[in-house]
C-alpha positions in Angstrom: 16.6 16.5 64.5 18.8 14.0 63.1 22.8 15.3 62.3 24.1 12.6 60.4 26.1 13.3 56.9 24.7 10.5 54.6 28.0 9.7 52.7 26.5 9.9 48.7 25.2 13.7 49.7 28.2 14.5 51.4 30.5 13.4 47.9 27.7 15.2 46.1 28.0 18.8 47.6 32.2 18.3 48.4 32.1 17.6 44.3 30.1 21.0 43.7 31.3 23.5 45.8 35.0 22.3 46.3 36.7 24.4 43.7 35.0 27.8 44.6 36.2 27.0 48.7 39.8 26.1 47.1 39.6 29.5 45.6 38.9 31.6 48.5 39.9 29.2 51.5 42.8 27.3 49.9 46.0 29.3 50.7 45.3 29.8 54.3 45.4 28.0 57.5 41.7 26.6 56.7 42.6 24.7 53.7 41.8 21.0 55.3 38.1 22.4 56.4 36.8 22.8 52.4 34.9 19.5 52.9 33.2 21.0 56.0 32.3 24.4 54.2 30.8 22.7 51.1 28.6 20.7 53.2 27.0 23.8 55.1 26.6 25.7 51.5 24.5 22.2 50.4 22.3 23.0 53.1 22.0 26.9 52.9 21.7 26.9 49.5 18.0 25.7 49.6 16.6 28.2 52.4 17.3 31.2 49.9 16.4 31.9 46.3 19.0 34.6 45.0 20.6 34.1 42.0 24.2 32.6 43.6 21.4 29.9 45.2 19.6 28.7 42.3 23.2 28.3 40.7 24.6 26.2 43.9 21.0 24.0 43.5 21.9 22.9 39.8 25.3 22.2 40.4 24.7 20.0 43.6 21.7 18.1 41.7 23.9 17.4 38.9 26.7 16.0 41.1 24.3 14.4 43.2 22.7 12.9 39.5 25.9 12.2 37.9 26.4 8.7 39.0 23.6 7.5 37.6 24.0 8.8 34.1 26.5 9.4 31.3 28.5 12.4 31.6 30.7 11.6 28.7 30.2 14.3 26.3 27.7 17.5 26.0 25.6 15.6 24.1 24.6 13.4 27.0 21.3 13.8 28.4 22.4 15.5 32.1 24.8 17.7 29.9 22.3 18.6 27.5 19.6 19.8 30.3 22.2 21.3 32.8 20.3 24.3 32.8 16.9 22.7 32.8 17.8 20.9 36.2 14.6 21.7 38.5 15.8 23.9 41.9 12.6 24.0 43.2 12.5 24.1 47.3 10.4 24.3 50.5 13.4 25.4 52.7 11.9 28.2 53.7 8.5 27.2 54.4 10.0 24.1 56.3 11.9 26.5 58.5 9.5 28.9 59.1 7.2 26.0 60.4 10.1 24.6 62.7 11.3 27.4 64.3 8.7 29.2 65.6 9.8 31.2 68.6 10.1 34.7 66.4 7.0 34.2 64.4 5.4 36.3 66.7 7.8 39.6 67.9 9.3 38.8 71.3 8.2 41.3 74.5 11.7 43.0 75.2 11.9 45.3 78.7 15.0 47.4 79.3 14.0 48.1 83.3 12.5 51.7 84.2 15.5 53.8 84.5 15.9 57.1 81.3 17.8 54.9 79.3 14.8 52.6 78.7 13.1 54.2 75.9 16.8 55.0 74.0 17.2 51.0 74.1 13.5 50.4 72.6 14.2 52.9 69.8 17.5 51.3 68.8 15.8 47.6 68.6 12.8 49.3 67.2 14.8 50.9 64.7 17.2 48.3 63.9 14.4 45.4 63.2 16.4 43.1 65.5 13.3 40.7 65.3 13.5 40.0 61.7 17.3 39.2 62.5 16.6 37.2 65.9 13.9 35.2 63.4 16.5 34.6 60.6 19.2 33.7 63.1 17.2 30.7 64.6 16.2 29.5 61.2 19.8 29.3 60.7 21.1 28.2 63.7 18.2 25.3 63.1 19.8 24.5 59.6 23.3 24.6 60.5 23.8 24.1 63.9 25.6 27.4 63.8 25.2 30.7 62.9 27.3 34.1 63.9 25.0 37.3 65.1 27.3 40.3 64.2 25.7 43.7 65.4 27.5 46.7 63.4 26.6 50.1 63.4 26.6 52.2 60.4 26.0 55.7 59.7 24.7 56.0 63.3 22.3 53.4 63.0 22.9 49.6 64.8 22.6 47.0 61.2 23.0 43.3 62.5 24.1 40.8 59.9 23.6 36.8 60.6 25.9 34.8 58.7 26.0 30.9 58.7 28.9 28.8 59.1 29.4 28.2 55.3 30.5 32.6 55.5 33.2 32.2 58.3 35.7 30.0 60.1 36.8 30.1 64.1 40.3 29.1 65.7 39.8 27.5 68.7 41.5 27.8 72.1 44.1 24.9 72.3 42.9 23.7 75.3 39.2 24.5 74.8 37.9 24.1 71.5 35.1 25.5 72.7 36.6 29.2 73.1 37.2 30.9 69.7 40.3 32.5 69.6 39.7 33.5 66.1 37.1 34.6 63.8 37.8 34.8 60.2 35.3 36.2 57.6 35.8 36.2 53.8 35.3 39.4 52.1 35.4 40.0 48.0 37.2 43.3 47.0 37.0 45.2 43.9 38.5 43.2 40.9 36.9 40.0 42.6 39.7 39.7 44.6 39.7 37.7 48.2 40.7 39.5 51.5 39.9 38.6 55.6 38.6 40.7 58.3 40.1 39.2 61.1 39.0 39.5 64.7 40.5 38.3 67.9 40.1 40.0 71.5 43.1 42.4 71.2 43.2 42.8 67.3 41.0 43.5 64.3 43.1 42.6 61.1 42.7 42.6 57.6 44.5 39.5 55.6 45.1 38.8 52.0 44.2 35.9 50.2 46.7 33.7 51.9 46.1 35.1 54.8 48.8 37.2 55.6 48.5 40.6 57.3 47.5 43.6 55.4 47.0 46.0 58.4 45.9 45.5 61.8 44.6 48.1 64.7 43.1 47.6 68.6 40.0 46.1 68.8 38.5 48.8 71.3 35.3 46.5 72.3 37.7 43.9 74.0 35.9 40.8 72.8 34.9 39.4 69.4 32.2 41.5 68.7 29.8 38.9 67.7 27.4 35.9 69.1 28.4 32.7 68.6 25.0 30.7 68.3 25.3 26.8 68.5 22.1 24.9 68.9 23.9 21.2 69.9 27.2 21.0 70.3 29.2 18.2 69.7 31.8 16.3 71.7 34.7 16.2 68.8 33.4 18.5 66.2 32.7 22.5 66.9 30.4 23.2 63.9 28.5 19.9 64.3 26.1 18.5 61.9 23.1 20.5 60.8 20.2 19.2 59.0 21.5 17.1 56.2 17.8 15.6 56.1 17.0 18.7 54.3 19.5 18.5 51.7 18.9 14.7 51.2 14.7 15.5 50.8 15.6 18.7 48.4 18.1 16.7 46.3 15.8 13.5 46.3 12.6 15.6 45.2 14.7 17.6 42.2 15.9 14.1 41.1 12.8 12.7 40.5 11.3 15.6 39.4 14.2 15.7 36.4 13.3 12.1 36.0 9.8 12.9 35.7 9.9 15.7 33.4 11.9 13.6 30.9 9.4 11.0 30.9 6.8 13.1 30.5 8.2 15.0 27.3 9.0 11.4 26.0 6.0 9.4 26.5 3.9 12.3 25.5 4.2 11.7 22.0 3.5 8.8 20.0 6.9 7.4 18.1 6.4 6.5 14.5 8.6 3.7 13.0 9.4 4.0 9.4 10.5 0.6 7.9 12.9 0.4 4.8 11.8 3.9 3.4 15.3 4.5 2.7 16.5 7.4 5.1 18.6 7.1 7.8 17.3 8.8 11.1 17.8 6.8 14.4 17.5 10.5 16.9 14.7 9.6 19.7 13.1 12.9 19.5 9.1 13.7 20.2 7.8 14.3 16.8 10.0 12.8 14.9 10.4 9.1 13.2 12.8 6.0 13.8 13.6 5.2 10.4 14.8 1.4 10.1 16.1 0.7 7.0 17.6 -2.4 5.3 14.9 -4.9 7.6 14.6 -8.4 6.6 11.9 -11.0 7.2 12.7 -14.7 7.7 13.4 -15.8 4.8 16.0 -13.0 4.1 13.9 -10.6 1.6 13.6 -7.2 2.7 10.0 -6.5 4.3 8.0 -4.1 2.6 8.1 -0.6 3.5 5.8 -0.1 6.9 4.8 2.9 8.8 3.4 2.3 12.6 2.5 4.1 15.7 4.0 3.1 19.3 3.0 5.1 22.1 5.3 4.7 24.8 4.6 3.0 28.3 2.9 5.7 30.7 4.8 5.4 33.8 5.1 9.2 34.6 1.6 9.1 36.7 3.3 6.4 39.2 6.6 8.2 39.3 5.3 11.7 40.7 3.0 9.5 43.0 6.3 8.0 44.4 7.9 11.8 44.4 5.4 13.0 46.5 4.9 10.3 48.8 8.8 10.3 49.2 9.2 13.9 49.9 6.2 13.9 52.2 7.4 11.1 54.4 11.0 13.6 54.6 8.9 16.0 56.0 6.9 14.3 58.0 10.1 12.4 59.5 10.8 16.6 60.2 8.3 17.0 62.7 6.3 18.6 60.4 2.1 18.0 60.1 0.2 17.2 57.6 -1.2 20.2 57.3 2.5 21.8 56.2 3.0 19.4 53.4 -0.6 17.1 52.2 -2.7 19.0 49.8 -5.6 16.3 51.3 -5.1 17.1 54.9 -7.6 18.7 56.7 -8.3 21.9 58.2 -8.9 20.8 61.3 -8.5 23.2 64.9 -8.0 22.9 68.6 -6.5 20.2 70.1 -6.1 18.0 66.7 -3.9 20.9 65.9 -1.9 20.9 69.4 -1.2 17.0 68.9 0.3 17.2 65.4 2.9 19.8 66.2 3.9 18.4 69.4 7.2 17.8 68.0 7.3 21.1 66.9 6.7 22.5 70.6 9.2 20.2 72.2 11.9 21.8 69.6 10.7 25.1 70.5 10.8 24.4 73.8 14.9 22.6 73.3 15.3 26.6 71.4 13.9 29.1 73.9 16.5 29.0 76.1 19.5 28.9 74.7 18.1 31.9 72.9 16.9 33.5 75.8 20.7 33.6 76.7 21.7 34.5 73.0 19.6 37.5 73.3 21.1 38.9 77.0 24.7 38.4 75.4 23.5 40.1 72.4 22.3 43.3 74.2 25.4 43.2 76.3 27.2 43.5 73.1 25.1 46.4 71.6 25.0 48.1 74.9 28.8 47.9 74.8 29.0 49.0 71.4 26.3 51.8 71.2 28.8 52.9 74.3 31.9 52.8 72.7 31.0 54.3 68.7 28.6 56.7 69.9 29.0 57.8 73.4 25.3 56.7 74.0 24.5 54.7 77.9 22.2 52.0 77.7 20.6 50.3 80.9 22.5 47.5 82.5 22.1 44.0 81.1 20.5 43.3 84.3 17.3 45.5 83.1 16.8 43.7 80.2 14.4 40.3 79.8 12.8 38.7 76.8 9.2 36.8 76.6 8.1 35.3 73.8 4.5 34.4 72.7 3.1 31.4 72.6 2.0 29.7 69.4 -1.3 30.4 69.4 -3.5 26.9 69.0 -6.6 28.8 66.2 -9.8 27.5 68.3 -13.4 28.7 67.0 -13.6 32.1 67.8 -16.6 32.2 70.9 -14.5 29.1 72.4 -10.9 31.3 72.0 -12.9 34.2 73.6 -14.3 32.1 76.3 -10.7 30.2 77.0 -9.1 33.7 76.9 -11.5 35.4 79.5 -11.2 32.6 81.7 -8.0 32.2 81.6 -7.8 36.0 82.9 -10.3 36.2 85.3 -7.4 33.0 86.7 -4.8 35.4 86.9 -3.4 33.0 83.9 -3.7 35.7 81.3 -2.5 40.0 81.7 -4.3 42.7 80.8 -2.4 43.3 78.1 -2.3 40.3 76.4 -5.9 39.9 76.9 -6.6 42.9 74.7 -4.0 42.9 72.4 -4.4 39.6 71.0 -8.1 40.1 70.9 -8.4 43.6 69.6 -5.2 43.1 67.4 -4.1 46.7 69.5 0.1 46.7 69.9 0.6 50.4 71.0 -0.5 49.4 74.9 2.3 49.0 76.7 0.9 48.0 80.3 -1.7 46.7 81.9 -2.6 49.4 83.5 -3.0 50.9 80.0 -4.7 48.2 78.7 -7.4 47.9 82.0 -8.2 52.0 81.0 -8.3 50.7 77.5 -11.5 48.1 78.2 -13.1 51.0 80.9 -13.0 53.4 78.2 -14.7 51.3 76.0 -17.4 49.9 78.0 -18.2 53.7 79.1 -18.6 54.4 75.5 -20.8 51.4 75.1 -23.2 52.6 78.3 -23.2 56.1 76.5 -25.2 54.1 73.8 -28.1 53.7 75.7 -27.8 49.9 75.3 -32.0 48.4 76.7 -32.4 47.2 80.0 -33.3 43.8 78.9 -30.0 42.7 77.6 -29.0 39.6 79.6 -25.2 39.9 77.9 -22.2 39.4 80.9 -20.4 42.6 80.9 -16.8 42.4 80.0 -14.2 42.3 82.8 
């Protein structure tokens, strides 16, 4: 994934979101890092669709627009349709297809020991997939992204924020070792205060950042993840994918562009000639009145009345919006099957060759998650010991697995591949049945082996004729 900050989008989303960073950032020690947190809001902005996002959308398109038009007065054409500005996106849908290690739930193991099934229900309970699935998509879009386990009312919550939500101070001499971890919160009467963490303290800051009140931090660490996907040699946040933002903005731009020429060049423009009345407004449906027109000789022409229908150039310009925004996607990693409504369905190995990018990224993920996810049940181990008194197993019981994207062959060939693979020793038990049956409350594969011998007893119970030639399952 490319990291670079193309300087036009860069100006764009400083121009949008500077004043609301000034606002809550401005009087404290992070001040000189606005431009940095407007550029991470430009990219988060298009993976979600609340209300606060469709509003940070507009605003970036119009700075991102305003350049090329005349922002003068409200009666100009961008300030006329400010809230007409298109916010359309395929964020989400490009992230889901990009990161791909949760799309299937991961196969956690907490070790034999009592504790075991205590750990299962807390990540059971707590949906930590869902999280672990929306922490990758960000970590993918940003770089970074902070895992925060909390438990409330009894019950572990875990919050991912992006680096848009927080700022770090870093260790003098290792800018790689947060000393600090500041997160913006909003108070009643909209007013801006600071949860503060560092290793001996958990604080609470004003506005400017000065201490409201301030107690031990009984966990002894920042109690969150830090999750950095590359990390770079001068900058701690990094880049993030500003080829996201750039396709989003590009695609809305032309889409405005379009939609004005389409309600334009819909309508046939009449031209009145000397019929008196002034009316020069280039509306649809309404007329150009010319007045006062001479012909050659100097005499006023008699009055006229024609039809122009304007140049049709709509048809070309979605043809170059599409072609555009597919060629950002496809410069993604993405397949043609994510993004062309032309492409075809095709299977098997046509499938495996047009997300190869898409595996070598999962394959860059997987381990540095693999890691994110041993420090993050460390954490909630720690935690679950120190709020409610309850003893997980040691973080040396715990390992992750997680599923391979399945390649969708036809089904006798998936069946055939699959059996082979475990009569091999390639495949378990387990995963045998359960992704052929579509069965998740096995747990082994000892339970899953009694699972097929139950089933072909049942089958023999049938009576099934003599004749049949059909190879027994395994």
């Amino acid at each position: 994934m490319k990291s670079i900050k193309s300087e036009s989008y860069y100006t764009a989303s400083y121009r949008a979101f500077e004043q609301d960073f000034r606002v809550t950032w401005g009087s404290t020690k992070f001040s000189h890092e606005i431009d940095s947190l407007c550029f991470f809001r430009a990219l988060t902005c298009w993976y979600s669709s609340s209300a606060d996002d469709l509003d940070a959308r507009r605003e970036l398109l119009y700075r991102f627009a305003e350049p090329h038009f005349d922002t003068s007065d409200s009666a100009t054409t961008l300030n006329r349709l400010y809230q007409a500005l298109p916010v359309k996106s395929g964020g989400k849908r490009i992230m889901r297809n990009i990161c791909g290690l949760y799309n299937k739930s991961a196969r956690r193991a907490f070790g034999n020991s009592d504790q075991a099934s205590t750990a299962e229900e807390i990540y059971k309970r707590s949906d930590v997939d869902t999280a672990m699935k929306s922490a990758h998509r960000f970590a993918r879009l940003t770089n970074n992204c902070i895992i925060i386990p909390a438990i409330r009312n009894g019950v572990l919550d875990i919050d991912i924020l992006p680096p848009d939500l927080y700022r770090v101070v870093l260790h003098e001499k290792n800018f790689r070792e947060v000393k600090e971890l500041w997160i913006p919160v909003k108070r009643h009467g909209g007013k801006t205060e600071f949860n503060v963490w560092t290793k001996e303290q958990y604080s609470k800051c004003n506005y400017k950042g000065e201490l409201i009140s301030s107690e031990p931090n009984r966990y002894g660490r920042i109690p969150v993840i830090f999750v950095q996907l590359e990390k770079d040699a001068s900058d701690y946040y990094g880049g993030g994918m500003a080829e996201l933002m750039e396709a989003e903005l590009d695609n809305n731009f032309l889409k405005f562009i379009i939609d004005n020429n389409i309600v334009y060049s819909a309508f046939a423009v009449w031209i009145a000639t000397n019929f008196g009345k002034t009316d020069f407004t280039l509306s649809p449906n309404k007329v150009i009145m010319v007045n006062d027109a001479v012909s050659g000789e100097g005499f006023l022409t008699p009055p006229t009345l024609q039809s122009v229908t304007p140049a049709d150039t709509f048809g070309k310009l979605e043809e170059l919006q599409n072609r555009r925004y597919q060629r950002a996607l496809r410069e993604m990693g993405l397949p043609a099957t994510v993004y062309s409504p032309d492409a075809k369905t095709d299977s098997g190995y046509s499938i495996f060759m047009q997300r190869q990018e898409l595996m070598e990224i999962r394959q860059e993920d997987e381990p540095i998650f693999r890691r994110v996810e041993q420090e993050l049940y460390e954490l909630i181990a720690q935690m679950e010991l120190a709020d409610m008194g309850v003893l997980l197993p040691p973080v040396s019981d715990f390992t992750i697995d997680y599923q391979e994207q399945s390649i969708v062959l036809e089904p006798q060939k998936d069946f055939e591949l699959k059996k082979e693979k475990l009569e091999y020793g390639i495949l378990s038990p387990l995963v045998f049945v359960k992704e052929l049956a579509g069965i998740d409350n096995l747990n082994s594969n000892e339970e899953a082996i009694e699972y097929i011998k139950s089933n072909k007893q049942l089958f023999q119970s049938l009576h099934m004729p003599e004749n049949n030639t059909e190879e027994p399952l395994p």
